[in-house]
C-alpha positions in Angstrom: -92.8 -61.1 -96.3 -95.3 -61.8 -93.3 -93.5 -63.9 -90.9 -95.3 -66.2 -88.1 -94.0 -64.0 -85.4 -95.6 -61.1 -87.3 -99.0 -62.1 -86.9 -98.9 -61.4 -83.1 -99.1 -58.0 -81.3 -95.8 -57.8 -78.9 -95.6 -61.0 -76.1 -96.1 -60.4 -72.7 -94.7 -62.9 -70.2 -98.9 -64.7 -69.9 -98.7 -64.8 -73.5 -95.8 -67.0 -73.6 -97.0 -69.3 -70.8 -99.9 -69.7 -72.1 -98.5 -70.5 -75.8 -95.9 -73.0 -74.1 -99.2 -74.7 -72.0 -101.1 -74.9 -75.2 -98.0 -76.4 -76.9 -97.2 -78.8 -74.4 -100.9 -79.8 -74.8 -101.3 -80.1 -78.8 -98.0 -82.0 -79.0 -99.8 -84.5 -76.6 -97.0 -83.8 -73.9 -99.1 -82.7 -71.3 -102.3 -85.3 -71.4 -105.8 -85.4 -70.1 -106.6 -85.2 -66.5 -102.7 -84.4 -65.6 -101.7 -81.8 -63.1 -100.1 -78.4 -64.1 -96.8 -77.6 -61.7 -96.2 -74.0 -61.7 -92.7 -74.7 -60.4 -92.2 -77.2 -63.1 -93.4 -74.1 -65.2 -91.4 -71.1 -63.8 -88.4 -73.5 -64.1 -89.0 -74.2 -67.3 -89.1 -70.7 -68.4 -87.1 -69.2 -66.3 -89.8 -67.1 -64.7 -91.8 -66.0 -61.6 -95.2 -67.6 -60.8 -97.6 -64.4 -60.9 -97.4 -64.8 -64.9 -98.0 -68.4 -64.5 -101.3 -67.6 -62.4 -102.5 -65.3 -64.8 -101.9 -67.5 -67.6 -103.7 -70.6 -65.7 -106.6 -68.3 -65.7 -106.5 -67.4 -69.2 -106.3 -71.4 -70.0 -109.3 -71.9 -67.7 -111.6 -69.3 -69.5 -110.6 -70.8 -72.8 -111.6 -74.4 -71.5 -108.4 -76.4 -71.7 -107.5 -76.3 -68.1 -110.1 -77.5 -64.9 -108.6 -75.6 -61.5 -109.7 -77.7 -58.6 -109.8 -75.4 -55.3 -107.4 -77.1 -52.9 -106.1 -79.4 -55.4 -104.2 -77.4 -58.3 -104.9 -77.2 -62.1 -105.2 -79.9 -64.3 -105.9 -80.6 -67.7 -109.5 -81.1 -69.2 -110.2 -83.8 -71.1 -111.6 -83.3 -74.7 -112.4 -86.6 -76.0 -112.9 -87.5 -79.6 -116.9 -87.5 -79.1 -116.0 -83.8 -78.3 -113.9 -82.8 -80.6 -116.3 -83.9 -83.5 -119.3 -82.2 -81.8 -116.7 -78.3 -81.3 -115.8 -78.7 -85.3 -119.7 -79.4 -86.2 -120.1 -75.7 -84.0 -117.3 -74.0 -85.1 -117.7 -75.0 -88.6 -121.0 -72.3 -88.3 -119.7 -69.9 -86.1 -116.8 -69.3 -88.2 -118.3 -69.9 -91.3 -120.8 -66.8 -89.8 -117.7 -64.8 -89.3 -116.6 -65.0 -92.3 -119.8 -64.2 -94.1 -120.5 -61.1 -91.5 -116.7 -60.0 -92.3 -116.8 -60.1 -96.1 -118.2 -57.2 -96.5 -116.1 -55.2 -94.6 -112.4 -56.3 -95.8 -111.0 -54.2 -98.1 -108.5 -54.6 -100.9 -105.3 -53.9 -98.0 -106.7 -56.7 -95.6 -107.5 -59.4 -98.7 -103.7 -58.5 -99.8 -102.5 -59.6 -95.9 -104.3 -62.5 -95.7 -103.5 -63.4 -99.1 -99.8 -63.1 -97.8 -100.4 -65.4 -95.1 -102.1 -68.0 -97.7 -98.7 -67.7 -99.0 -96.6 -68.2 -95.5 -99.4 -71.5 -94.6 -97.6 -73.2 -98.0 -94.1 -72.7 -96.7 -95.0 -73.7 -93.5 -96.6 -76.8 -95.3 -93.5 -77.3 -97.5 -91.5 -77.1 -94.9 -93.6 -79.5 -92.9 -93.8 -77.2 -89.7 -97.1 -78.0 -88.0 -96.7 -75.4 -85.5 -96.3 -72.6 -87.4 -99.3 -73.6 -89.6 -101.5 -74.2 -86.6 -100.5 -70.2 -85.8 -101.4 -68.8 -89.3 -104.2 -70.8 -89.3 -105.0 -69.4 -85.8 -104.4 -65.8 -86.9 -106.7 -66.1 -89.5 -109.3 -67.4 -87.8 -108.8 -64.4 -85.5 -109.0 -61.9 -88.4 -112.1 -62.9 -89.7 -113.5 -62.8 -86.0 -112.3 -59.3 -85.5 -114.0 -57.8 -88.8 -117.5 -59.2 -88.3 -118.7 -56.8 -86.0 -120.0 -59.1 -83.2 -117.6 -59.5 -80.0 -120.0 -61.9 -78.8 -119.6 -64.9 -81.9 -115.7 -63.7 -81.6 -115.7 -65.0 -78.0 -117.3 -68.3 -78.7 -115.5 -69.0 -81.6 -112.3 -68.6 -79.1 -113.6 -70.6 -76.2 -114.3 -73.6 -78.8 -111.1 -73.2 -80.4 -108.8 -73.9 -77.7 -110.0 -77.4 -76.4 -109.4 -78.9 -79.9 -105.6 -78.2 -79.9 -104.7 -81.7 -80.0 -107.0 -82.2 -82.6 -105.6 -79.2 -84.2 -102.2 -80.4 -84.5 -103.5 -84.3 -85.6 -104.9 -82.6 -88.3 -102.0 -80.7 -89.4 -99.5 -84.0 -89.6 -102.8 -86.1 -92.1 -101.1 -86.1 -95.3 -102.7 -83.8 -97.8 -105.0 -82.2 -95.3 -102.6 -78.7 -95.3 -102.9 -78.8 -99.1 -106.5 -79.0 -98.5 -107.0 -76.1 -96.8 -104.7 -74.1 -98.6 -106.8 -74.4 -101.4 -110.1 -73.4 -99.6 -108.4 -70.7 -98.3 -107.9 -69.3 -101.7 -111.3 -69.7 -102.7 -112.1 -67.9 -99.9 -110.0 -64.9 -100.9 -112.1 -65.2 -104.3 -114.9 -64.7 -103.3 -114.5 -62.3 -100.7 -113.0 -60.3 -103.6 -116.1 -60.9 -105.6 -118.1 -59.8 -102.6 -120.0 -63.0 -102.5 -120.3 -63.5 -98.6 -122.8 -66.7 -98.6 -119.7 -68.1 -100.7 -117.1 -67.7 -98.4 -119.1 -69.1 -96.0 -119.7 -71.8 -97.3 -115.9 -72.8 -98.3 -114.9 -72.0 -94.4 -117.1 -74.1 -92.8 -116.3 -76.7 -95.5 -112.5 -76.5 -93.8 -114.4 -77.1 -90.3 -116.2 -80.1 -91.6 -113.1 -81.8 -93.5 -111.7 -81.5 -90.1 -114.5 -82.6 -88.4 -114.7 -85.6 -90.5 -111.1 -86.8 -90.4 -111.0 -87.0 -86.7 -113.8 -89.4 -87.0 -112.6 -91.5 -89.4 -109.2 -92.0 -87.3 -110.4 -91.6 -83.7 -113.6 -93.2 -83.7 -114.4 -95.5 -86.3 -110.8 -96.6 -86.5 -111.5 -97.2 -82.3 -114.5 -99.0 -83.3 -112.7 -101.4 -85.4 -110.2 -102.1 -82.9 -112.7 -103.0 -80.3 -115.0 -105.1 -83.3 -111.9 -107.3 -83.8 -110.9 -107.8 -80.2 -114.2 -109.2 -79.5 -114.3 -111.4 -83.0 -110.8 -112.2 -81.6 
């Protein structure tokens, strides 16, 4: 049985700063425009600050921190208007992934990520957001390594990352884990069939599901708010 921890190769003292930053920024903990402490951090963890560096670096390439010489490192600001417009991109650069990829897996590879189809419904059942957000992650990262381009690989990273809040809002809608647990499968389908415009397609229907929820509850539920102060 594939476990969550499974899915990564061995963690390094970065890795885990940087997973605890980007947790501490999808659970909304650490918020928009607030300043990182790395001795808040090292004490936290219980480690030195050359990791935390490192891993500030890492965070700054990926787009979710802003390091201000002089000043520190603080969180960027994705805002809603954002987040739609990285789903409507990634919804094509990983649906391109996945077509590119499709004819490459073979029958070993659809068995894994058929296994971690399985592990996203337990983690769904079980109602654990986090560990779904890291299949979901892994995934994404499979595809990305089989379709021969370390270019689209890189971009589909870089627009990954600033979306973690949105990431994790998605993950708690009810009936949006179902929902792409189903695609998912269809996916496996037809990238057993060989059918890469197919698989394409379903994948970048995930994205715009996505894409489309965090309108409806960010910005046209926003809209309404402000419509019926000012009718107020």
């Amino acid at each position: 049985m594939t476990k969550a921890k499974s899915i990564h190769r061995p963690e390094t003292l970065v890795d885990r700063v940087v997973s605890h930053i980007q947790v501490e920024i999808a659970q909304d903990r650490l918020r928009a425009n607030q300043k990182l402490s790395e001795n808040q951090i090292a004490k936290q963890l219980g480690i030195s600050r050359s990791p935390i560096r490192e891993a500030l670096r890492i965070l700054e390439r990926d787009g979710l921190i802003n390091y201000v010489p002089g000043r520190g490192a603080y969180v960027n600001e994705v805002t809603p208007e954002d987040a739609c417009e990285i789903f409507l991109l990634r919804s094509y650069l990983i649906g391109l992934a996945v077509r590119l990829a499709t004819p490459a897996i073979n029958g070993k590879e659809i068995r894994t990520y058929k296994q971690w189809i399985k592990d996203l419904e337990r983690a769904a059942k079980q109602d654990d957001s986090q560990t779904f957000l890291k299949i979901t992650s892994a995934i994404e990262r499979f595809f990305a390594d089989h379709c021969s381009s370390g270019r689209l690989r890189r971009f589909i990273e870089t627009l990954g990352n600033p979306c973690l809040k949105y990431r994790a809002f998605l993950a708690s809608v009810p009936g949006y884990t179902k929902e792409v647990i189903q695609f998912h499968r269809r996916i496996a389908e037809a990238i057993e069939k060989k059918n890469p415009s197919k698989a394409e397609s379903l994948r970048r229907a995930i994205s715009e599901r996505g894409r489309v929820l965090i309108y409806q509850y960010f910005l046209n539920h926003y809209d309404k708010k402000r419509e019926h102060r000012m009718l107020g």
